[in-house]
DSSP file (Angstrom, degrees, kcal/mol; ACC not computed):
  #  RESIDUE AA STRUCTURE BP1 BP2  ACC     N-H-->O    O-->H-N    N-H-->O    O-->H-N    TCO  KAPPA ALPHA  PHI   PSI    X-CA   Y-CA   Z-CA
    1    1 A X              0   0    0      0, 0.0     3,-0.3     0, 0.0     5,-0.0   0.000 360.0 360.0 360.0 125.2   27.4   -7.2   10.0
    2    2 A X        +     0   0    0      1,-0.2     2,-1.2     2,-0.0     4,-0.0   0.997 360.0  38.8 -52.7 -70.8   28.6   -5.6   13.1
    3    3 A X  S    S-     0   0    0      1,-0.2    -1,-0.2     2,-0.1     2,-0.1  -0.721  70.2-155.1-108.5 100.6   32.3   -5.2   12.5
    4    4 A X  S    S+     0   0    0     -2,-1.2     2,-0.4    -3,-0.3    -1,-0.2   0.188  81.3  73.1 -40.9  -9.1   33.0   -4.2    9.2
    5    5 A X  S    S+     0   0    0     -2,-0.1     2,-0.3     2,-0.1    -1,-0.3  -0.728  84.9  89.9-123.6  58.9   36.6   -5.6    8.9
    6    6 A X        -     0   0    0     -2,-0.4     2,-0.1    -4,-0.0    61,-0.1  -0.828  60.7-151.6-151.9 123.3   35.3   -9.3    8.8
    7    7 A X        -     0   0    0     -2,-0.3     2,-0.3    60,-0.1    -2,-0.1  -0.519  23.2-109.5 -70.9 151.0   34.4  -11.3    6.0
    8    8 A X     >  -     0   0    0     -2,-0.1     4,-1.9     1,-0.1     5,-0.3  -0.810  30.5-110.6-100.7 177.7   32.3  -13.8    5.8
    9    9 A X  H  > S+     0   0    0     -2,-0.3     4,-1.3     2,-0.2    -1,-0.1   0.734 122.6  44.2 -57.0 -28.3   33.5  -17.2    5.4
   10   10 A X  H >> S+     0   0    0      2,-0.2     3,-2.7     1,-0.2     4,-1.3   0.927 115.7  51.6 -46.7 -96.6   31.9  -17.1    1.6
   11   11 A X  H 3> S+     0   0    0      1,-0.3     4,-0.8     2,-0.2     5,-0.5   0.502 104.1  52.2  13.9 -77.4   33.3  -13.9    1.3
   12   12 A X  H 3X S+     0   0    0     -4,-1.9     4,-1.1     1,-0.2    -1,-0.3   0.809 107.2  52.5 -42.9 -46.9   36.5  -15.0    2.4
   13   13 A X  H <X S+     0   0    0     -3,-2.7     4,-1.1    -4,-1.3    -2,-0.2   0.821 108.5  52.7 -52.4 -49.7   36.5  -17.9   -0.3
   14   14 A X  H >< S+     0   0    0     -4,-1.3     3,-3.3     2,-0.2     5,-0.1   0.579 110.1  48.5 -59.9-107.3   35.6  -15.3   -3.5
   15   15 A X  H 3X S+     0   0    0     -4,-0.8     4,-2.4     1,-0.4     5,-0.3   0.438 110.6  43.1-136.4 -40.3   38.1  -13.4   -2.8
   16   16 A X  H 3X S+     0   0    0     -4,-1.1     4,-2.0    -5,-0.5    -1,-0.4   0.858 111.7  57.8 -75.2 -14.5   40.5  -16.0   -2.5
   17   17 A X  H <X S+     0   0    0     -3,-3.3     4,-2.9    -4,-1.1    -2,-0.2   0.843 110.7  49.0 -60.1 -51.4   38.8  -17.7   -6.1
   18   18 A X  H  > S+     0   0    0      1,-0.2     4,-1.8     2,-0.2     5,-0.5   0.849 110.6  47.2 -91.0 -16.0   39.7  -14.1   -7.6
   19   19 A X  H  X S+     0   0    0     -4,-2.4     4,-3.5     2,-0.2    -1,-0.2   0.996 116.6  47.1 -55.5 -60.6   43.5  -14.2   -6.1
   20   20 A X  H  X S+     0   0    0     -4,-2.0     4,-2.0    -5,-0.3     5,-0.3   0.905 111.5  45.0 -48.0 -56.0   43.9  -17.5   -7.4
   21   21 A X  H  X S+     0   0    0     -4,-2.9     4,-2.0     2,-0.2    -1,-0.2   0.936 109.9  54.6 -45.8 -63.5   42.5  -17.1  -10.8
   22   22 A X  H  X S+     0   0    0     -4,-1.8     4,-1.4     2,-0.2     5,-0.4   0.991 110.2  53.1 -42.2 -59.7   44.6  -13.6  -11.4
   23   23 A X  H  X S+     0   0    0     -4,-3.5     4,-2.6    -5,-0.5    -2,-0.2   0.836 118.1  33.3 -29.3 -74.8   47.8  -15.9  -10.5
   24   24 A X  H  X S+     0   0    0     -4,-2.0     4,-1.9     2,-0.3    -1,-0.2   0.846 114.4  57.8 -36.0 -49.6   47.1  -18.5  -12.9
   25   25 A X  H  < S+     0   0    0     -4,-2.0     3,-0.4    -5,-0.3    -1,-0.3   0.872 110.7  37.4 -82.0 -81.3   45.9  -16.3  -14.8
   26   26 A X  H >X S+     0   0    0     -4,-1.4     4,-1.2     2,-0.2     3,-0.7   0.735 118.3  57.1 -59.9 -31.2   49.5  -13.9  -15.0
   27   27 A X  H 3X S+     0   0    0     -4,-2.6     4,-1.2    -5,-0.4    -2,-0.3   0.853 102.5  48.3 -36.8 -52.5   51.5  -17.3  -15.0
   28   28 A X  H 3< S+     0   0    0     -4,-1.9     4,-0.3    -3,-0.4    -1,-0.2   0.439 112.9  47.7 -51.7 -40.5   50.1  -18.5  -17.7
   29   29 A X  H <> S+     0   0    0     -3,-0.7     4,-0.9    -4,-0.2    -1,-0.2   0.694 112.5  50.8 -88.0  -6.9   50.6  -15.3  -19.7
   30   30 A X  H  < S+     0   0    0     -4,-1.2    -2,-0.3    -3,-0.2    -3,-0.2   0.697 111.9  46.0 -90.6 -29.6   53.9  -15.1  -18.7
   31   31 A X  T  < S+     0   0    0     -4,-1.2    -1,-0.2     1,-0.1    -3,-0.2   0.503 109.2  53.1 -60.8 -22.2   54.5  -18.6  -19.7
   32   32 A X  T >4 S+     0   0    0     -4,-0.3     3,-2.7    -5,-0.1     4,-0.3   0.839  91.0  80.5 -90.4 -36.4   52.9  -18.4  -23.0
   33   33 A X  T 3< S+     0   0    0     -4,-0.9    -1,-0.1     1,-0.3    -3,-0.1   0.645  84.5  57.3 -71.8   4.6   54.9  -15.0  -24.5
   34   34 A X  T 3  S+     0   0    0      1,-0.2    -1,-0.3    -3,-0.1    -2,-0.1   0.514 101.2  53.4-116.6  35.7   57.9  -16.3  -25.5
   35   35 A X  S <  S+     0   0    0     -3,-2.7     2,-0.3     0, 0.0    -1,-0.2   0.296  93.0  97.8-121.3  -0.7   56.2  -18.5  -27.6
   36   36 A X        +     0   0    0     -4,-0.3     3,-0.0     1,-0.1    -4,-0.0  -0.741  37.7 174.3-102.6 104.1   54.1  -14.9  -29.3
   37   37 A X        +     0   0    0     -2,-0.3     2,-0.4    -3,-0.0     3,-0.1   0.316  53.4  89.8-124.7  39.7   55.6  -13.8  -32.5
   38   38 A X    >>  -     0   0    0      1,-0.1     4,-3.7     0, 0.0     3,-0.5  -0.909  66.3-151.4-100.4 112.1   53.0  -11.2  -33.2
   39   39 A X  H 3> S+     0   0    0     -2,-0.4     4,-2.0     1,-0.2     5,-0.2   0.938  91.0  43.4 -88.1 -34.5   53.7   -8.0  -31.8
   40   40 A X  H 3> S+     0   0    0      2,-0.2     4,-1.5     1,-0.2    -1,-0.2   0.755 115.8  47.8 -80.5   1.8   50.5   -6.6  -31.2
   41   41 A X  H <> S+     0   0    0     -3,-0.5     4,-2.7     2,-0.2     5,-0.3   0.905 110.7  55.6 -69.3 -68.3   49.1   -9.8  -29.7
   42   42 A X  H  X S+     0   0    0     -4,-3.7     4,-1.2     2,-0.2     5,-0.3   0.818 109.4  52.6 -44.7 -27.8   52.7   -9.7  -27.6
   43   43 A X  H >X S+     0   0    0     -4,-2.0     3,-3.5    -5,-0.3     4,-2.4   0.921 104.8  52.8 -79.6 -72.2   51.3   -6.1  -26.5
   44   44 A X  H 3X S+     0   0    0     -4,-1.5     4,-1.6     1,-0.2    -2,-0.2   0.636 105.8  48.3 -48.7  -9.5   48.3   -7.2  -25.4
   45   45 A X  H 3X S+     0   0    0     -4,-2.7     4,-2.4     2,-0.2    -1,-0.2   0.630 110.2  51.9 -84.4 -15.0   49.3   -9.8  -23.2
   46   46 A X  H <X S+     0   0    0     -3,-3.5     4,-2.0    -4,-1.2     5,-0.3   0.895 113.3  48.6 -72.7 -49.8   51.9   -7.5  -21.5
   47   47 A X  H >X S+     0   0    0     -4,-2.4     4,-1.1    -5,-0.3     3,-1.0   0.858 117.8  39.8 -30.8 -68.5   48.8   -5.2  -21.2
   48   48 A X  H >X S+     0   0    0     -4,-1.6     3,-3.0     1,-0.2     4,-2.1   0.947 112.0  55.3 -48.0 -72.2   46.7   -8.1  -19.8
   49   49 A X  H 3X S+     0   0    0     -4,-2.4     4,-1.1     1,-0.3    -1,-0.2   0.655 105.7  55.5 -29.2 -38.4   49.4   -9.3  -17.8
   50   50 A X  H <X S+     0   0    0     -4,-2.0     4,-0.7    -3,-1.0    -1,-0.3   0.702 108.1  46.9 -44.1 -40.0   49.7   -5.6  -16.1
   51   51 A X  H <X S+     0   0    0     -3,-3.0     4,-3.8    -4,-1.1    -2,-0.2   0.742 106.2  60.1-106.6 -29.3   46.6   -5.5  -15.0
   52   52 A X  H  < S+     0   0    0     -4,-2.1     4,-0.4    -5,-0.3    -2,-0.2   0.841 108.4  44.4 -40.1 -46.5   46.7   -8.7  -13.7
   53   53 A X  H  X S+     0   0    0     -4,-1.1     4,-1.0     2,-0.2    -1,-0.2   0.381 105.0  53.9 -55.5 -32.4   49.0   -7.9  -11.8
   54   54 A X  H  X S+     0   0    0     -4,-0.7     4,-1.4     2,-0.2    -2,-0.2   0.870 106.9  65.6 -78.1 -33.9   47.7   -4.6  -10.5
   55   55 A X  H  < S+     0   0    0     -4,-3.8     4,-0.4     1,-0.2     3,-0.3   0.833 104.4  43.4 -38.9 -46.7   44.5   -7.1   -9.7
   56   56 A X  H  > S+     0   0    0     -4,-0.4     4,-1.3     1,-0.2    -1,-0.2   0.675 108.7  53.6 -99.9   3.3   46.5   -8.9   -7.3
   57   57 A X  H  < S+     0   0    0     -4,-1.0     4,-0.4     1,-0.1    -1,-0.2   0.736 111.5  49.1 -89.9   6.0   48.1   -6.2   -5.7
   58   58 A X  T  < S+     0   0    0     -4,-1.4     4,-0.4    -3,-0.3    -2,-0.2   0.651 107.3  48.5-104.4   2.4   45.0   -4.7   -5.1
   59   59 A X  T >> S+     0   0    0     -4,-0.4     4,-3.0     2,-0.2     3,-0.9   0.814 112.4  50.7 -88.4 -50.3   43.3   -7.3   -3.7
   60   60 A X  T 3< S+     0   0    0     -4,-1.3     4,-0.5     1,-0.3    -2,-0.2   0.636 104.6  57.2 -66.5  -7.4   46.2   -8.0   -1.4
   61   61 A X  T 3> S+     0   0    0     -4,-0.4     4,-1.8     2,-0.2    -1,-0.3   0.562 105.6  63.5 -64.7 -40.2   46.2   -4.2   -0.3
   62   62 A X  H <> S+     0   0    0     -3,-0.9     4,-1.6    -4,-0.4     5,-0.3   0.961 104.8  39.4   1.6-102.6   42.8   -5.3    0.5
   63   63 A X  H  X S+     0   0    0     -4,-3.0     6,-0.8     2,-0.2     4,-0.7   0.580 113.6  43.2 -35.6 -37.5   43.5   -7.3    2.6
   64   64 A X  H  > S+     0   0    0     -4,-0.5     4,-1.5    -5,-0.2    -2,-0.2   0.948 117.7  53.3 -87.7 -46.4   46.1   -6.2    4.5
   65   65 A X  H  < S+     0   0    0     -4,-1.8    -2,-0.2     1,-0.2    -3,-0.2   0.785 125.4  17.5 -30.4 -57.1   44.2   -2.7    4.6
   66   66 A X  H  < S+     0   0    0     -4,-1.6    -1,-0.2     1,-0.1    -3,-0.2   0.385 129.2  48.5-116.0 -10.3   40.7   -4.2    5.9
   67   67 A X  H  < S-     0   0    0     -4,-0.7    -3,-0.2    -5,-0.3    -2,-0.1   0.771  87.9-137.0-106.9 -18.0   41.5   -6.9    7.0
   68   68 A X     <  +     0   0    0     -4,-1.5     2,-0.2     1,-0.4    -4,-0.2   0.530  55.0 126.9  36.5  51.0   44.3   -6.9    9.1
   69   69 A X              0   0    0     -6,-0.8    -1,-0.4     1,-0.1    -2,-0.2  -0.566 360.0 360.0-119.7 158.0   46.2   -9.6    8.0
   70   70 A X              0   0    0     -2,-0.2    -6,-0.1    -3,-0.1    -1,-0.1  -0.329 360.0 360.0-169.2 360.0   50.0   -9.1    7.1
């Protein structure tokens, strides 16, 4: 690939698969926990949910970083 700060259009599509999915993903745990009255379940879903979250701010850091989109 010549210019390294271009996806291609596949590319582009994973990467937008794995945004979506994290989203759902933290919605979906975030919906679910006040329904959790097991506290070490309820810890591990904050856990999951954390990292979920760090997923999509590093994917969007990503982006804005390599891609140069804002």
């Amino acid at each position: 690939m010549e210019n390294k700060n271009m996806l291609t259009p596949h590319e582009m599509i994973e990467l937008r698969e794995l945004i979506d999915v994290n989203i759902i993903g933290a919605k979906k745990i975030q919906a679910s926990m006040s329904m959790v009255d097991d506290d070490e379940l309820e810890s591990f879903m904050e856990k999951c949910l954390k990292n979920k979250k760090e997923n999509i701010s590093s994917m969007e850091n990503f982006i804005e970083n390599n891609l140069n989109v804002k």
